[in-house]
C-alpha positions in Angstrom: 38.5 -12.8 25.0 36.6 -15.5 26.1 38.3 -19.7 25.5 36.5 -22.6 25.5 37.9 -25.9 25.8 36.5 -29.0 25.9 38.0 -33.1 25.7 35.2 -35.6 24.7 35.5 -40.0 25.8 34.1 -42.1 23.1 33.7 -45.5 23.3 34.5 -47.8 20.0 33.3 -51.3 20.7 33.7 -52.4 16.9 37.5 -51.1 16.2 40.0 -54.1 16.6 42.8 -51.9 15.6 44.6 -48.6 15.6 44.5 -48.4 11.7 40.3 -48.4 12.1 40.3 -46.2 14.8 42.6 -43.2 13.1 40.2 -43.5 10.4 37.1 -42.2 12.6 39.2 -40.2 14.8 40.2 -38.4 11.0 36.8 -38.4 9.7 35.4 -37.1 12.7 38.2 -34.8 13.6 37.8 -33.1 10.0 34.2 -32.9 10.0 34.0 -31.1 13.2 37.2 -28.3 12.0 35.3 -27.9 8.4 31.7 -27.6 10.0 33.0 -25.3 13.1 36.0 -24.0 12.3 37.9 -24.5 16.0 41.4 -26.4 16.7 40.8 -30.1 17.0 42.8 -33.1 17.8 43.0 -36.7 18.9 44.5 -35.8 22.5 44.9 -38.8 24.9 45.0 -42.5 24.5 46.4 -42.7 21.2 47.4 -46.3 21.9 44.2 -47.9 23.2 41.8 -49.1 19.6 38.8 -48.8 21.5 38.9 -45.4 23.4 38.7 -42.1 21.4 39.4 -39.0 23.4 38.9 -35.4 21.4 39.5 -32.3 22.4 38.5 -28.8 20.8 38.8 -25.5 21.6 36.7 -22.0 20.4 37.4 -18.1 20.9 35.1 -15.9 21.2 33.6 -12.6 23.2 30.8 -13.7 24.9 30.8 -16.9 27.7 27.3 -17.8 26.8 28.6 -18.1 22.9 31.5 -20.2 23.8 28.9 -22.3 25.9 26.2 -22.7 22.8 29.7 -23.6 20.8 30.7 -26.2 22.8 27.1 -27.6 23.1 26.4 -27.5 19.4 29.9 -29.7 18.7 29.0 -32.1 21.4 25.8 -33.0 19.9 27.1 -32.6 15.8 29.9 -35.4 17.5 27.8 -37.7 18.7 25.3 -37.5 15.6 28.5 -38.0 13.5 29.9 -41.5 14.8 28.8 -44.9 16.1 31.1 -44.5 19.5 29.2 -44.3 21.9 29.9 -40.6 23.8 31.2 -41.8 27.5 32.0 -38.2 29.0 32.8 -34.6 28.1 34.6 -32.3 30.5 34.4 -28.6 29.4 35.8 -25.4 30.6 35.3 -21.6 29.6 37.4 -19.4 30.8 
């Protein structure tokens, strides 16, 4: 069993408040779960408007499959916001 894990930094210059930014963090978060089917969350800096930090993780068999996984979220995220994508740390294992 192969695990891939991976916690994406967005930046959110537009949100001025918490209620704006749980409403892309849901949208997004939701989008990426239906379209991918993997665990998805808000995982850090709940309490900071502007920052958005995601994490998701994917089983599967193969490393190179978790890798393509990973890659194809990362790029389906940033197509599917206006944050701007400040730095994604992932990890297969």
């Amino acid at each position: 069993m192969i695990i891939g894990s991976c916690e994406v930094t967005f930046h959110a210059d537009w949100v001025t408040s918490l209620k704006e930014k749980r409403m892309v963090v849901k949208s997004l978060v939701e989008k990426t779960r239906h379209k991918f089917n993997v665990s998805v969350a808000e995982v850090d800096c709940q309490d900071q408007h502007k920052i958005i930090v995601i994490g998701f993780v994917c089983v599967t068999n193969e490393k190179r499959q978790a890798d393509s996984i990973i890659q194809h979220i990362l790029r389906f995220m940033e197509q599917n916001t206006e944050a701007e994508m400040i730095s994604a740390e992932f990890e297969v294992f």
